[in-house]
TORKOL-4160 file (C-alpha; in steps of 0.2 Angstrom, whole numbers, padded with zeros to 4 digits, m for minus):
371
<pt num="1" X="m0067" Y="0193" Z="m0053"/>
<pt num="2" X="m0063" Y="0176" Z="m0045"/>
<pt num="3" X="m0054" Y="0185" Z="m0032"/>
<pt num="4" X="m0070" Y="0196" Z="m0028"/>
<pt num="5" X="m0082" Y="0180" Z="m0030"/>
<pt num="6" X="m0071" Y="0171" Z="m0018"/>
<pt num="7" X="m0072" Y="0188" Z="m0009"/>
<pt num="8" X="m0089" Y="0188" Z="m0005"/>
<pt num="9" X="m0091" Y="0168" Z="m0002"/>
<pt num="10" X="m0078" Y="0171" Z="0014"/>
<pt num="11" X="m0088" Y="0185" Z="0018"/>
<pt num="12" X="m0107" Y="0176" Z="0018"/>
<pt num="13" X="m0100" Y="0160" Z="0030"/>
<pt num="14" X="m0092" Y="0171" Z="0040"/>
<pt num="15" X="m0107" Y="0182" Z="0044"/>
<pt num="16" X="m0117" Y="0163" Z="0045"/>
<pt num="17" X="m0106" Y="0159" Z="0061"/>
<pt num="18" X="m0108" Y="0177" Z="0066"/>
<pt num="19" X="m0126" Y="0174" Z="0066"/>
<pt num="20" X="m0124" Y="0157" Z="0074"/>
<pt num="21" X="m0115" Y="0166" Z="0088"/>
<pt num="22" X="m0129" Y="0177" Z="0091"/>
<pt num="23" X="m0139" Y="0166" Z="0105"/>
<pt num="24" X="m0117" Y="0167" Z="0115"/>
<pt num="25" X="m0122" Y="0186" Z="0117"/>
<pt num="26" X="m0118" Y="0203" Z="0109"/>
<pt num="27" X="m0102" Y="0206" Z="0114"/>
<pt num="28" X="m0093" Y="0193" Z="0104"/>
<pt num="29" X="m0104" Y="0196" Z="0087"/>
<pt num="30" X="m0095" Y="0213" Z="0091"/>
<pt num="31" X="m0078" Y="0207" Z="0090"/>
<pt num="32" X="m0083" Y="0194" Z="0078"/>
<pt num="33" X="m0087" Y="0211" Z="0066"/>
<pt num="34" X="m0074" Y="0219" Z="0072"/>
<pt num="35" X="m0061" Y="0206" Z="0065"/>
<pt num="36" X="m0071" Y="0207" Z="0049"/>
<pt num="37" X="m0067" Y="0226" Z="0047"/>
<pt num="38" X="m0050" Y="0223" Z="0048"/>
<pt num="39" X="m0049" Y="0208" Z="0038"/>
<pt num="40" X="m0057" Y="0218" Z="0026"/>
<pt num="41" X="m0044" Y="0231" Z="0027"/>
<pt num="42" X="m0031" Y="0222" Z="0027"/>
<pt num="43" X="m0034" Y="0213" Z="0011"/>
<pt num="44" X="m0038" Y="0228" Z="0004"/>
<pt num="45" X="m0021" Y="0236" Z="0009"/>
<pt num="46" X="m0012" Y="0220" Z="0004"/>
<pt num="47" X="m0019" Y="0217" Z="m0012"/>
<pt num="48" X="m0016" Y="0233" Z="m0019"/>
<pt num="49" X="m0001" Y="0230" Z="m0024"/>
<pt num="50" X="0000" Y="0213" Z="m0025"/>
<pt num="51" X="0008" Y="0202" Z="m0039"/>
<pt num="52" X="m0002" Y="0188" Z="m0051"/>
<pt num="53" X="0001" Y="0171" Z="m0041"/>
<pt num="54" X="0012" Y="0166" Z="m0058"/>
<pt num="55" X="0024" Y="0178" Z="m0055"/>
<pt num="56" X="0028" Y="0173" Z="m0037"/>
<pt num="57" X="0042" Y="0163" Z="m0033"/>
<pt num="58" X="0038" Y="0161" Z="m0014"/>
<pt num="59" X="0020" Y="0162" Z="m0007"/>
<pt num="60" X="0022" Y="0158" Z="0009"/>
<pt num="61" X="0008" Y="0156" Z="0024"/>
<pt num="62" X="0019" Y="0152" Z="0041"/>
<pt num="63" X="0013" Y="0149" Z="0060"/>
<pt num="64" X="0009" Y="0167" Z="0067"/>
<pt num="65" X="0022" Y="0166" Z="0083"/>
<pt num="66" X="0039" Y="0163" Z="0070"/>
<pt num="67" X="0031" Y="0172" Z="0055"/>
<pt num="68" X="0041" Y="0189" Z="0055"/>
<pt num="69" X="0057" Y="0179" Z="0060"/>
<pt num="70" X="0054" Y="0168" Z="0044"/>
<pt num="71" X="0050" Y="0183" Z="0035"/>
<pt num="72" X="0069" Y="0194" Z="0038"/>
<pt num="73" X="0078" Y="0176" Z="0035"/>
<pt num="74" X="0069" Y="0174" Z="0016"/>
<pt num="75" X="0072" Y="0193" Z="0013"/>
<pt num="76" X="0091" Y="0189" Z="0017"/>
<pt num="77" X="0091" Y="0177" Z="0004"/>
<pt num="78" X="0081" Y="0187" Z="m0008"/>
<pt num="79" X="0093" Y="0200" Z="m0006"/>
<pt num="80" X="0107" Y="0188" Z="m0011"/>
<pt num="81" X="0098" Y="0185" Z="m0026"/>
<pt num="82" X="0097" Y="0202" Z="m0029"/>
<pt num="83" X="0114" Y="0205" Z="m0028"/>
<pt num="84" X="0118" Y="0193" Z="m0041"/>
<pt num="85" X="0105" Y="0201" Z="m0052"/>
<pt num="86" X="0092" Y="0187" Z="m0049"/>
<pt num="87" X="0075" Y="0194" Z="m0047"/>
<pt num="88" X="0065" Y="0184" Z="m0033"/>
<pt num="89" X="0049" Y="0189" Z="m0029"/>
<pt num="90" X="0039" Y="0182" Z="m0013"/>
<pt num="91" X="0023" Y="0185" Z="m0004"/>
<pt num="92" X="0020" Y="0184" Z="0013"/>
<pt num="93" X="0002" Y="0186" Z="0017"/>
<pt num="94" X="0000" Y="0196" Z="0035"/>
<pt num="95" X="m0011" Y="0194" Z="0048"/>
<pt num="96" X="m0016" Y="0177" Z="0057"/>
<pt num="97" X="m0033" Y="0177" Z="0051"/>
<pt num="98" X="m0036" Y="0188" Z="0038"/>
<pt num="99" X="m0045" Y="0185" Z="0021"/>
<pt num="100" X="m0031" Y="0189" Z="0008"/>
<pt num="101" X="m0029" Y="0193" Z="m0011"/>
<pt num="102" X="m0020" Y="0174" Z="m0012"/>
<pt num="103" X="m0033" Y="0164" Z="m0006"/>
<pt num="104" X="m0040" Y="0157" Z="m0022"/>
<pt num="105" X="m0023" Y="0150" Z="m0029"/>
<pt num="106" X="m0029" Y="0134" Z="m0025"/>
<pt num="107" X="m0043" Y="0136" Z="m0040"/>
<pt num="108" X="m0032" Y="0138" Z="m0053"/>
<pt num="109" X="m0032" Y="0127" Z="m0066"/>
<pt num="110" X="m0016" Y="0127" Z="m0074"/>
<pt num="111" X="0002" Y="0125" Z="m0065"/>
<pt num="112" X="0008" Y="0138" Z="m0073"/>
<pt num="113" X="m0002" Y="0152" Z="m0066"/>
<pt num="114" X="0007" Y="0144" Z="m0049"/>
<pt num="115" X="0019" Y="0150" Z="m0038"/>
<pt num="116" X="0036" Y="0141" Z="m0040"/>
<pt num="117" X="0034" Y="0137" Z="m0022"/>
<pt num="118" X="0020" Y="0136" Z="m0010"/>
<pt num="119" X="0020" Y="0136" Z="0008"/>
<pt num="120" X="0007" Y="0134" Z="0020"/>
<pt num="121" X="0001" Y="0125" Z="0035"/>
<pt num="122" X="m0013" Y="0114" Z="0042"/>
<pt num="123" X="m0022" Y="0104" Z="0029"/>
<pt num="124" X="m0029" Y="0122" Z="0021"/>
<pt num="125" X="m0032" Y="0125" Z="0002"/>
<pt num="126" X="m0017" Y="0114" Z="m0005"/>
<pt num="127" X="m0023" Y="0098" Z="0004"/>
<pt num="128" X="m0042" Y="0100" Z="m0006"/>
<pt num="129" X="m0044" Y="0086" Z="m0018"/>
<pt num="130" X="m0047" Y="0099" Z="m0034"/>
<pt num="131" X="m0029" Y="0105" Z="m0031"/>
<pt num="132" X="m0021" Y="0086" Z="m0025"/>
<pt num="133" X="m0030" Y="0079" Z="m0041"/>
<pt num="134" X="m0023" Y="0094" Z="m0052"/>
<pt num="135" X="m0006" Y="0096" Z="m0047"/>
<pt num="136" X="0000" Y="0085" Z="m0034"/>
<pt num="137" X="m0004" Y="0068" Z="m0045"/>
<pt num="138" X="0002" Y="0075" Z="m0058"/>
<pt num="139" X="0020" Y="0076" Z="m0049"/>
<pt num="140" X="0020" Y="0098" Z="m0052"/>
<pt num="141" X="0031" Y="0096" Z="m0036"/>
<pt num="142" X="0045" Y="0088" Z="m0029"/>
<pt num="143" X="0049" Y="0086" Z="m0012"/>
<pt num="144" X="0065" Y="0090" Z="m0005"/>
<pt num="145" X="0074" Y="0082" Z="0009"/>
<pt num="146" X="0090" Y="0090" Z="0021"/>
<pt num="147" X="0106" Y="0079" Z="0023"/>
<pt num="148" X="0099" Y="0074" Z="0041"/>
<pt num="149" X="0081" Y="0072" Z="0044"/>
<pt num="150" X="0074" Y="0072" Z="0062"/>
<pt num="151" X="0071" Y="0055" Z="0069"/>
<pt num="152" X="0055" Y="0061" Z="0072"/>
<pt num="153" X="0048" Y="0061" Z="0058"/>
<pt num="154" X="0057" Y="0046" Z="0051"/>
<pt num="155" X="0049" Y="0037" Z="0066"/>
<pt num="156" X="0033" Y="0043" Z="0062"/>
<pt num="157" X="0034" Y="0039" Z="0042"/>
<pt num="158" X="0031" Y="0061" Z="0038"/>
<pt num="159" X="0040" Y="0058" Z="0024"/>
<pt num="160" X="0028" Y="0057" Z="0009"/>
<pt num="161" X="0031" Y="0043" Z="0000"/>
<pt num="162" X="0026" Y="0051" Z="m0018"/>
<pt num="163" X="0038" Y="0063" Z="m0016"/>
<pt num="164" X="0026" Y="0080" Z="m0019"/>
<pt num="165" X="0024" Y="0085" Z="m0001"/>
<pt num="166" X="0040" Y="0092" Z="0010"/>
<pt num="167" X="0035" Y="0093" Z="0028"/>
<pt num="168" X="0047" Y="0104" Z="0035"/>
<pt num="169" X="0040" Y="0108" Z="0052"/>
<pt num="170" X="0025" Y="0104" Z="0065"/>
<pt num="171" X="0012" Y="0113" Z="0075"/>
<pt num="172" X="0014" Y="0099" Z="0089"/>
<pt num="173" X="m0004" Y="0100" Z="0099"/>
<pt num="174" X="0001" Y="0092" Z="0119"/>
<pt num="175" X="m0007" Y="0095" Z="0134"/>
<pt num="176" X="m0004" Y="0110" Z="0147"/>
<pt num="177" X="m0013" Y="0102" Z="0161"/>
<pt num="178" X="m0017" Y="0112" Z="0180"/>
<pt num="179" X="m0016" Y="0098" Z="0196"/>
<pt num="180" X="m0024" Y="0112" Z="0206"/>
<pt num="181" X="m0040" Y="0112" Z="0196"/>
<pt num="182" X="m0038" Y="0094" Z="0193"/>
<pt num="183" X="m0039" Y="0089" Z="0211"/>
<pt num="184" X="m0042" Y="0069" Z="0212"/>
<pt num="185" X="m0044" Y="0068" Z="0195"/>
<pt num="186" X="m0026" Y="0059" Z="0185"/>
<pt num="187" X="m0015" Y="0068" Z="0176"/>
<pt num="188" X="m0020" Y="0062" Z="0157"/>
<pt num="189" X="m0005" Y="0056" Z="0146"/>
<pt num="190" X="m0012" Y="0051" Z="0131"/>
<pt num="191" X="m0026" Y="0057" Z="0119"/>
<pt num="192" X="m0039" Y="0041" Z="0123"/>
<pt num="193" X="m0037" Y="0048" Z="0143"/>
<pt num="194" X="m0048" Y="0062" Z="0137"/>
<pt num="195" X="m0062" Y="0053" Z="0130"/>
<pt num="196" X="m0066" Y="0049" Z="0149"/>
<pt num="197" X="m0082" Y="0055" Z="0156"/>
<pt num="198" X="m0074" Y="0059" Z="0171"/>
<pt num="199" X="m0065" Y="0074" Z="0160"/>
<pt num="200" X="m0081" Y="0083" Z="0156"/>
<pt num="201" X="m0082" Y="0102" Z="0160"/>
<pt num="202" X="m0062" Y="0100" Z="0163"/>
<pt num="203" X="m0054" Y="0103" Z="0145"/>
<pt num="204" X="m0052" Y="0119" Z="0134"/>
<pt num="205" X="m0050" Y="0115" Z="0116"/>
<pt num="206" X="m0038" Y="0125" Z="0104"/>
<pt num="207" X="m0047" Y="0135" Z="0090"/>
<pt num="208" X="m0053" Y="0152" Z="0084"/>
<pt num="209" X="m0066" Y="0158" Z="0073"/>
<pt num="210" X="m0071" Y="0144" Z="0060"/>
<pt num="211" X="m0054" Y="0135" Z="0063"/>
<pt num="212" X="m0050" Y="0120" Z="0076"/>
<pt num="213" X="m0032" Y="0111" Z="0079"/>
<pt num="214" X="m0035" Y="0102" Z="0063"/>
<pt num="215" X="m0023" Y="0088" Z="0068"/>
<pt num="216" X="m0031" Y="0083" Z="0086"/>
<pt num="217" X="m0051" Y="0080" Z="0077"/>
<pt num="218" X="m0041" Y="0070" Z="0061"/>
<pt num="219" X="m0034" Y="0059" Z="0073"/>
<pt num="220" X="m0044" Y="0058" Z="0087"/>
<pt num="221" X="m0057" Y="0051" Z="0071"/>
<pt num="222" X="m0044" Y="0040" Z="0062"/>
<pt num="223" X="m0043" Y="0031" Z="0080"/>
<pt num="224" X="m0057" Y="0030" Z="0089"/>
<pt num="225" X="m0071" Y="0036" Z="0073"/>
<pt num="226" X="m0085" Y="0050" Z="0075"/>
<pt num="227" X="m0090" Y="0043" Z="0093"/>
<pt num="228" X="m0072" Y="0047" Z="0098"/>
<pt num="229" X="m0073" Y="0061" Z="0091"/>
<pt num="230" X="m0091" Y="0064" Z="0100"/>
<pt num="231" X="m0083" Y="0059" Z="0118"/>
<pt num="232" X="m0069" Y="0073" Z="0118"/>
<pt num="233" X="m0081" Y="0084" Z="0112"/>
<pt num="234" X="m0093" Y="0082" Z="0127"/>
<pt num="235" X="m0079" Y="0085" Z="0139"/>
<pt num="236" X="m0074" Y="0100" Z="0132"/>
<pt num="237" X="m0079" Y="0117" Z="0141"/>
<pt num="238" X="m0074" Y="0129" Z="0128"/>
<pt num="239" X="m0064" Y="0133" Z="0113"/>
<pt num="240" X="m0052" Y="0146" Z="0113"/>
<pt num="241" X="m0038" Y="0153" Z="0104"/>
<pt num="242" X="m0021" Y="0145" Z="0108"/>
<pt num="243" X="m0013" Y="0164" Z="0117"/>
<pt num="244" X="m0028" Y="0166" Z="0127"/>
<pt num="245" X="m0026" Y="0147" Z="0134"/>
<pt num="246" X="m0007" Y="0152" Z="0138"/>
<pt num="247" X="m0014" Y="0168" Z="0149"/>
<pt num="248" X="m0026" Y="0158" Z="0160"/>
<pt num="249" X="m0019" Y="0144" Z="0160"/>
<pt num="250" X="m0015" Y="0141" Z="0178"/>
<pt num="251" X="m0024" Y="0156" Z="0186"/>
<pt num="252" X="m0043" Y="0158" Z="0194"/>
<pt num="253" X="m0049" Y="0164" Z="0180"/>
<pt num="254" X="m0069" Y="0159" Z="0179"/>
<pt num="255" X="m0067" Y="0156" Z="0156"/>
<pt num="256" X="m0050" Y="0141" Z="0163"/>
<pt num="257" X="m0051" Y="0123" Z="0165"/>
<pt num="258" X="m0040" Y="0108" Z="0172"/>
<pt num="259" X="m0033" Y="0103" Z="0154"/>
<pt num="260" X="m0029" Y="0114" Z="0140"/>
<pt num="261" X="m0026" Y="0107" Z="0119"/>
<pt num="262" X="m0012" Y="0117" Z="0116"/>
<pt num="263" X="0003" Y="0120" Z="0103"/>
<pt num="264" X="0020" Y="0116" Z="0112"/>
<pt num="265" X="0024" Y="0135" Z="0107"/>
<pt num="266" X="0008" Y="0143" Z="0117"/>
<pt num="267" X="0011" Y="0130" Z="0133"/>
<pt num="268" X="0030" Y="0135" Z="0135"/>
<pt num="269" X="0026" Y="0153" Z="0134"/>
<pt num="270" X="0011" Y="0150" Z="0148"/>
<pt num="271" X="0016" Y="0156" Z="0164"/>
<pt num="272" X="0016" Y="0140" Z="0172"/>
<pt num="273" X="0019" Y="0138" Z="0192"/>
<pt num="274" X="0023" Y="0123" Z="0202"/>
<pt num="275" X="0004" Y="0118" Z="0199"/>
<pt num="276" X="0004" Y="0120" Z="0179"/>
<pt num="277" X="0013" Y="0103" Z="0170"/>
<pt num="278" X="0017" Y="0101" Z="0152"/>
<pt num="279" X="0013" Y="0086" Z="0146"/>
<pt num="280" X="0018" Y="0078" Z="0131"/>
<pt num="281" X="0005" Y="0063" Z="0126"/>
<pt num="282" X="0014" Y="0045" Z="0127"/>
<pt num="283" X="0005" Y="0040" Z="0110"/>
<pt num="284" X="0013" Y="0057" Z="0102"/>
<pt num="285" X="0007" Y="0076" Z="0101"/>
<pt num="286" X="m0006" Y="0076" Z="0085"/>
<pt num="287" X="0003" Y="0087" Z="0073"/>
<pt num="288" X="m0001" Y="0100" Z="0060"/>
<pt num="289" X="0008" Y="0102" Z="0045"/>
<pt num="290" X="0020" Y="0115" Z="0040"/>
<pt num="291" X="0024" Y="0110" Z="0022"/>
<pt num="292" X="0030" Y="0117" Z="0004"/>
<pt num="293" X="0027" Y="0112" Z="m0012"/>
<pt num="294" X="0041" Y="0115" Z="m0025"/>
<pt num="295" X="0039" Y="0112" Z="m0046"/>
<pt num="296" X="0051" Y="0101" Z="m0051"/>
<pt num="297" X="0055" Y="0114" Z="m0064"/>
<pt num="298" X="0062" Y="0128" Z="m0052"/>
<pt num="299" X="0070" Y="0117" Z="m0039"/>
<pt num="300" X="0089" Y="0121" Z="m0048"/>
<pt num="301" X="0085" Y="0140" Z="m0049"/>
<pt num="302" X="0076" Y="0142" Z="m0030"/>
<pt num="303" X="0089" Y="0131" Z="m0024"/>
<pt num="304" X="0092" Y="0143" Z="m0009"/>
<pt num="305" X="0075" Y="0145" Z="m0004"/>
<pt num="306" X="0072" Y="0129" Z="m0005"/>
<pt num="307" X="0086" Y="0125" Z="0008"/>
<pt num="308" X="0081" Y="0137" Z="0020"/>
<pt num="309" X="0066" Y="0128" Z="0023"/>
<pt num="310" X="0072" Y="0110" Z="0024"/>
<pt num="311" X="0090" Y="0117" Z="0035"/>
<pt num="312" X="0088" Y="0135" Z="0038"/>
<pt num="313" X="0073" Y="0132" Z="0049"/>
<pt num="314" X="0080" Y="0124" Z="0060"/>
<pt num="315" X="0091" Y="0139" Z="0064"/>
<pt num="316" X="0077" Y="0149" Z="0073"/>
<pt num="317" X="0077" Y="0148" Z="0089"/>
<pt num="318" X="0059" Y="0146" Z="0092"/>
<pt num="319" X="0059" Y="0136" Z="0078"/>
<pt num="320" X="0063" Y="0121" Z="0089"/>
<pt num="321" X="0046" Y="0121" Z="0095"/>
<pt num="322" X="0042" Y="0118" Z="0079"/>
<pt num="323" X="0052" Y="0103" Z="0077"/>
<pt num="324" X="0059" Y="0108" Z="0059"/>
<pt num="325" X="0062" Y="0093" Z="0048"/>
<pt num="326" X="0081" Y="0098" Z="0048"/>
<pt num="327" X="0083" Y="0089" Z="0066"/>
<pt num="328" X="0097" Y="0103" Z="0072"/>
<pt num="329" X="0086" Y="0113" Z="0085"/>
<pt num="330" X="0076" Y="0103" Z="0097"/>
<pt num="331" X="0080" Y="0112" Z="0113"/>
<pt num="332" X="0065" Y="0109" Z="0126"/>
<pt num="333" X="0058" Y="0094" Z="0118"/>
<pt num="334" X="0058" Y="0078" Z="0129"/>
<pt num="335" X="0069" Y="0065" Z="0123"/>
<pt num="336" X="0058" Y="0051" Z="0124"/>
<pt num="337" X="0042" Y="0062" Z="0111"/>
<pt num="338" X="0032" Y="0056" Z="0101"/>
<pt num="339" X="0022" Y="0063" Z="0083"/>
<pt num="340" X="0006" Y="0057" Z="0083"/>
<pt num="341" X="0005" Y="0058" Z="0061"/>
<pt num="342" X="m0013" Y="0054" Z="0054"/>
<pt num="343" X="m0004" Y="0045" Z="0039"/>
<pt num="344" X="m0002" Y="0046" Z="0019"/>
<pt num="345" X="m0012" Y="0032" Z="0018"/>
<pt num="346" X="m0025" Y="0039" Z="0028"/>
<pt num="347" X="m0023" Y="0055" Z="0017"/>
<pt num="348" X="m0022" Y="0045" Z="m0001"/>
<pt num="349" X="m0040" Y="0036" Z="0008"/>
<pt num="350" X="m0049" Y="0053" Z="0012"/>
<pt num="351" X="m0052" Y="0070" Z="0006"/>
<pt num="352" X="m0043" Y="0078" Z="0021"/>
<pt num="353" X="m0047" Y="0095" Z="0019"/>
<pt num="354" X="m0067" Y="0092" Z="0017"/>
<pt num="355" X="m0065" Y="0079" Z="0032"/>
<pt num="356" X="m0059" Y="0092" Z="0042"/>
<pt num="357" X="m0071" Y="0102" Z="0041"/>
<pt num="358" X="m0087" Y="0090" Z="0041"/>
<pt num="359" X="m0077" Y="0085" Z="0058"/>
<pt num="360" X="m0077" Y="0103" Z="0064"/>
<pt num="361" X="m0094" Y="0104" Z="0063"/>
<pt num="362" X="m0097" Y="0087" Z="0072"/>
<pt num="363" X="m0086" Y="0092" Z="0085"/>
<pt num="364" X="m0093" Y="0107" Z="0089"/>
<pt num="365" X="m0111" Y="0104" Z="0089"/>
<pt num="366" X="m0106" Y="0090" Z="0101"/>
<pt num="367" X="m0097" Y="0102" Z="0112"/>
<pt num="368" X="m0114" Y="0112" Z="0112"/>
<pt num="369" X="m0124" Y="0095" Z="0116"/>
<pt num="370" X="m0132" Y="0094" Z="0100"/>
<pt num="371" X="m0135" Y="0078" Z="0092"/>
């Protein structure tokens, strides 16, 4: 039942943004209903089979461009497991933006109906102050840490000093910026350059749906508050999903602009020409959380799985642009980057997850002018 209540709650604020999309014109409250149907499906398909979130060892929710790699790694180690009569069980959800069966896990109430390990990304469900309040203070989970940690992070203080949190990896959000379409205009470098009037009309934001690049709005408010927040906003043109940035990015097409907020993945995949430059912010690209949470209690037994995420990461080859916590794979990333990290003192201070999404809705009723 709480599965179908939660069900129909996704269902009723996603046909309120349908609705809100009405006045943008027919054809995307079609594709808007069209992604429903197959969200619908989907979970459907994937919950018909699925297993009670008690008896999962693994759930994991991974970034769509290195999902199916992760996937075959974990399966391999699974297998292991299998062959010395350990029985693993793991989920991984499908689709990039699909309702699915696991959704509520967060609103469980006691750590035993838990997973043995959750990950997930962004500051989603596990980042909600019901579940923090519940499980993380209570010190359920352990963080884990590899032999060599990326300077990176240790210069960015991403290690969580309660020692619940393990951030293995980041969505880094930089700039893919097109000189031709910029004309006079500078090159920005850092995040505050976009606050600039002179920017209006000239940036794409990153989002789809209901969702924004969490980490940009968090720290663009951390630093510069809600009128920050406000300024970026009113220079942005559009929002669009990250792959469709990396298509136009560069090209005449009438939907581009001069600067794209992008994932470091989607702006090396663009089909850049001498007139297309990827630029990493001086101050640090606003990152997104890949994370895990692991129970004390199974860290001895999950052992392997554990390690796959805090050194095995780092072993995919996209994974570097990823920056996995391992530190072994950082092929492409400028020597002299920067993580812009909002801070576990800024999370201890703030209800991250509702923040985000008050922000959202700040941010985008600014980008439509509305006060």
């Amino acid at each position: 039942m709480v599965f179908f209540k939660d069900f129909l709650r996704r269902i009723g604020r996603f046909l309120d943004a349908g609705w809100s999309a009405l006045d943008l014109g027919g054809e995307r409250v079609t594709v808007r209903l069209q992604n429903l149907i197959r969200s619908i499906t989907e979970m459907a398909e994937e919950k018909e089979g699925a297993p009670s979130p008690a008896k999962l060892d693994l759930l994991l929710y991974a970034p769509c461009p290195v999902k199916l790699v992760m996937k075959d790694e974990i399966e391999r180690i699974v297998s292991r497991y299998s062959q010395r009569n350990v029985e693993v069980t793991v989920q991984v959800p499908m689709g990039c933006t699909s309702v699915d069966p696991f959704d509520p896990v967060y609103r469980l109430k006691d750590a035993g109906e838990l997973p043995a390990i959750i990950a997930s990304i962004g500051f989603g469900d596990f980042w909600k102050k019901e579940f923090v309040d519940r499980f993380v203070r209570s010190k359920v989970f352990e963080s884990v840490l590899p032999e060599r940690v990326n300077p990176m992070f240790e210069k960015a203080a991403m290690i969580d000093p309660r020692g619940c949190y393990t951030i293995y990896g980041v969505t880094p959000y930089i700039f893919l910026v097109d000189k031709r379409r910029l004309g006079a205009l500078p090159v920005p470098r850092a995040w505050e350059d976009l606050l600039d009037s002179k920017y209006r009309g000239e940036i794409i934001m990153c989002g789809d749906g209901d969702d924004m690049a969490d980490a940009v709005v968090l720290n663009i408010y951390k630093d510069r508050g809600s009128e920050g927040l406000k300024q970026l906003a009113g220079n942005v043109k559009s929002i669009m999903h990250s792959s469709q940035m990396a298509k136009i990015a560069g090209t005449e097409d009438p939907e581009g602009a001069a600067v794209f907020i992008i994932p470091c993945f989607f702006a090396q995949s663009a089909r850049v020409g001498g007139h297309v430059q990827v630029v990493w912010p001086e101050d640090g690209a606003a990152a997104s959380p890949l994370y895990f949470l692991a129970k004390k209690s199974e860290r001895e037994r999950l052992s392997e799985l554990i390690a796959f995420f805090t050194d095995g990461f780092s072993t995919i080859d996209s994974a570097s642009w990823f920056l996995p916590l391992g530190g072994e794979n950082l092929s492409g990333i400028p020597p002299e980057a920067k993580i812009k990290w909002i801070g576990w003192n800024f999370i201890e201070e703030n209800d991250v997850n509702r923040l985000r999404d008050e922000l959202n809705l700040t941010f985008r009723a600014a980008q439509k002018g509305l006060p």
